[in-house]
N, C-alpha and C positions, 0 to 999 in steps of 0.2 A: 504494500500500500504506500502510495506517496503521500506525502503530506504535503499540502500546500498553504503558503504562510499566510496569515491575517495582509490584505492591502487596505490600506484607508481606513475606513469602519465594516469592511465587510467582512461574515465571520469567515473562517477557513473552511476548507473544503477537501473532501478524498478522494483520490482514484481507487477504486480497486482494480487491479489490472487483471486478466484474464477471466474476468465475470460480465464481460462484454465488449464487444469494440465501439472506442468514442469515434466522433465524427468534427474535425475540425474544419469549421468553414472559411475561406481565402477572402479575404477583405481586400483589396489592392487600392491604394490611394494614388493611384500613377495613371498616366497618360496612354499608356503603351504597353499593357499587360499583350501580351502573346495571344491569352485565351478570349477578349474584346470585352473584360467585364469590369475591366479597370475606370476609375473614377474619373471624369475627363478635365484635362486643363482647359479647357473652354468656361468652367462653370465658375461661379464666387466661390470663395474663401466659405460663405457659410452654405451655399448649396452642397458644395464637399462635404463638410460637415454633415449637414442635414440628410443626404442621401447615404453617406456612411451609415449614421443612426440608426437610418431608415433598414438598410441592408444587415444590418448586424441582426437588429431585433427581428426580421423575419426571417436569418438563419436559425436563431433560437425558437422559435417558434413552428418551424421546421423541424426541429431534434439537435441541430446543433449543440454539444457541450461545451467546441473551445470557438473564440475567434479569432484565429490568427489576422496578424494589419502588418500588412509591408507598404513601405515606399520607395521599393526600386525596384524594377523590373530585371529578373532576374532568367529569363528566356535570354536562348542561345543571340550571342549577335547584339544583346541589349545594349543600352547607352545607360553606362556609370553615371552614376547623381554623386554629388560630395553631399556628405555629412551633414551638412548644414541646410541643406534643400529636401532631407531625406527627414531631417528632423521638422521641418516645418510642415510638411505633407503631412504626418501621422502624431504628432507629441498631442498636439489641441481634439483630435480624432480618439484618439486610446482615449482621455482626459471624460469625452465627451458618453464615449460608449459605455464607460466603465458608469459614468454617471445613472443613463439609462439602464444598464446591464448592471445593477452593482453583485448579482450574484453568480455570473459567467464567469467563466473563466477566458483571460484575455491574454495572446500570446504577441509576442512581437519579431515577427521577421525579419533577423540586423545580423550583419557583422560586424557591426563598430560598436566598441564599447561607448560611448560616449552618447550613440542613440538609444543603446540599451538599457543606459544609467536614467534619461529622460525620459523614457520609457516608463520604464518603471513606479520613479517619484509621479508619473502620469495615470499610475492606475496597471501599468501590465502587471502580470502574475508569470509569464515565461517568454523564456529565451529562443528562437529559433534561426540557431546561426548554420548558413547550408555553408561553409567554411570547415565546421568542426573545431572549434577554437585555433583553425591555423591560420588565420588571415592576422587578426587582429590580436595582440597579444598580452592587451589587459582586458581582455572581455572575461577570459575567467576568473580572474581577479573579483570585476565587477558581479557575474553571477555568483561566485562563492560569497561574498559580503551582502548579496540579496536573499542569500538560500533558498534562492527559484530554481525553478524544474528550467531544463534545459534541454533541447532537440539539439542532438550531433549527427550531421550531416557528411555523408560521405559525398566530397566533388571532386570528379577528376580532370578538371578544366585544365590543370597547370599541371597535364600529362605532356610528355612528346604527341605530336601527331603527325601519322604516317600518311603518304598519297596513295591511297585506297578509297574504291569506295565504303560509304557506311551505310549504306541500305537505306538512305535514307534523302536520296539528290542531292548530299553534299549537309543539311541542313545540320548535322552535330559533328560532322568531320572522325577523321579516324582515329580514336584515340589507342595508344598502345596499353596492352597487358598480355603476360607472359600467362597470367593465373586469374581470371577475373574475379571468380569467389574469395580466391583464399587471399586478394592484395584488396579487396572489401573490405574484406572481416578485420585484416590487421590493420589496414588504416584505420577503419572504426576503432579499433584497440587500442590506438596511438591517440585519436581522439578521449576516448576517455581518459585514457592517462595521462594526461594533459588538463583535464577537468577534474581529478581526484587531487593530481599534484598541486595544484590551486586550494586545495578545498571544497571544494564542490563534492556533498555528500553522493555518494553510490543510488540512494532512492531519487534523488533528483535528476537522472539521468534518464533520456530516452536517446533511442539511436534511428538512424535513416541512412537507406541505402543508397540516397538520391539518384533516384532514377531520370534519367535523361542529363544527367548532370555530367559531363565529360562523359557519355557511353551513348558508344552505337546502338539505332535501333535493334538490329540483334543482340547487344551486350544488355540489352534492358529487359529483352526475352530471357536469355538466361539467367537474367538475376532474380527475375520474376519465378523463373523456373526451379531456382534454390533457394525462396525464401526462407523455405523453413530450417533448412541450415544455417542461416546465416540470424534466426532467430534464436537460435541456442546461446547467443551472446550473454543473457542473463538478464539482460534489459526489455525495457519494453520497445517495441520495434512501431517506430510512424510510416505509413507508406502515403506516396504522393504522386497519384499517376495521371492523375485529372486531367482530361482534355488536352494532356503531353503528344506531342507531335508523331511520334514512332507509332500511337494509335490511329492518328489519321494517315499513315504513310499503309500504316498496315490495311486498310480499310480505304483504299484507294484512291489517297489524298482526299481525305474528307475535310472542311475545315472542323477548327476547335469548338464552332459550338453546336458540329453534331457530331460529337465523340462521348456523348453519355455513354451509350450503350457500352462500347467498346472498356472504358471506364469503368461501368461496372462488372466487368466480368475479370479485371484484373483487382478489381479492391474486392469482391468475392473470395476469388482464389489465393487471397494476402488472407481475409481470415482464412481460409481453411490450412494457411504456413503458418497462421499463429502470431499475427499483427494485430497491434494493439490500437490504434489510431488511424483514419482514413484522412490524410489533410483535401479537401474535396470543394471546385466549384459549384456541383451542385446538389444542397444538401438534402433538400427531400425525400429526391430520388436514393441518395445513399444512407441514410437513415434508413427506409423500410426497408431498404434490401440488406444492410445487413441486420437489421432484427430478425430475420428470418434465415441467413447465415447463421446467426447466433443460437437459434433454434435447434438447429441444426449439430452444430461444431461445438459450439460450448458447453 
């Protein structure tokens, strides 16, 4: 069971992990999400606001447990935001949701400490760095001193990449690995131990394979294909395949926002590996289906 700490006045709250799988919904307060559901820079400062709001509460109301809120767009090819642009899209947002939401739990999608620390004092409850504490090197500084729950993210973006194709028209490039699982498993490993050597208590730890993250559409099939090995890790395991592009490539260039189906039939087969979290754009649909996964498998 994790324990997650008192934020503001709200009381604390518990997972218990494998006595269901949560459903965490993608909030994007960015221009240029991949998947077209990001919040748009054409609108005011409080339209953003007010449409956030507005999106968060009918994730929960949906089944939603967490809501994850990023402000950078983090699809292949994306254009890096500094810090300070990434804090003002989401700090007044978390702030606001949390207001509405006060008994949600609210995650923040960062690898910089500095938007995590703002974050925070803002109302988040978690950390989700797709990094794995290796970009930014006082973020687990920052989470150990919060005692928030933490998403460790496997990216293999800052692999070599070979001239091959990737099954995928080029769109994630060819990323090298001798062993795909087992150079997963032990990056994740290094990720954690990098989060322990901080501080960062063991129960606050959840892991992700990050999927489409530096891996070829095939290299996402097999990862999908050994989840549940690579759930042996001990941790609870987040899976994120939402509307990811290897699903539309596989389903013959569909765009992203008709990749449900495909969508759910790999967050399906994550519970039946033993995944504890669906990070998901949409959450209705993934809510009932995996209650009845869980029917099933748990």
């Amino acid at each position: 069971m994790i324990q997650l700490p008192p934020v503001l006045n709200r009381p604390p709250s518990a997972i218990q992990w494998g006595t269901r799988t949560y459903v965490m919904g993608i909030l994007n307060v960015t221009p240029d999400s991949f998947s077209g559901d990001g919040l748009s820079s054409s609108e005011s400062h409080q339209e953003t606001i007010d449409n956030a709001i507005a999106q968060a509460v009918a994730f929960v109301e949906q089944g939603a447990d967490i809501i994850d809120i990023g402000g950078e767009s983090t699809r292949p090819n994306s254009e890096v935001v500094d810090g300070e642009t990434e804090r003002r899209r989401i700090v007044e947002v978390i702030r606001e949701v949390r207001n509405a939401l006060p008994k949600t739990v609210i995650s923040v999608d960062t690898y910089r400490s500095k938007t995590a620390d703002a974050a925070l004092n803002a109302g988040a409850d978690w950390i989700n760095d797709i990094w794995g504490f290796k970009h930014d090197t006082d973020l687990p500084r920052v989470s150990a001193e919060a005692n928030c729950p933490v998403v460790l993210m496997h990216n293999g973006r800052n692999r070599p990449r070979l001239n091959k194709d990737d099954g995928a028209g080029g769109y994630y490039g060819y990323f090298e690995y001798v062993d795909l699982i087992g150079e997963v498993k032990a990056e994740l490993i290094e990720s954690v131990d990098i989060a322990k050597k901080a501080g960062v208590k063991p129960e606050n730890i959840v892991v992700d394979v990050g999927i489409g993250f530096g891996k070829t559409a095939p290299q996402n099939i097999e990862l999908l294909k050994n989840l549940s090995a690579l759930c042996q890790l001990e941790f609870p395991m987040l899976l994120g395949t939402s509307r990811k592009g290897f699903i539309g490539q596989y389903l013959g260039g569909l765009p992203a926002d008709q990749r449900v189906e495909g969508t759910m039939a790999t967050s399906i087969l994550g519970i039946q590996s033993g995944v504890d979290i669906l990070r998901v754009h949409d959450v209705q649909e993934t809510v009932r289906a995996a209650r009845i996964a869980d029917l099933i498998v748990r």
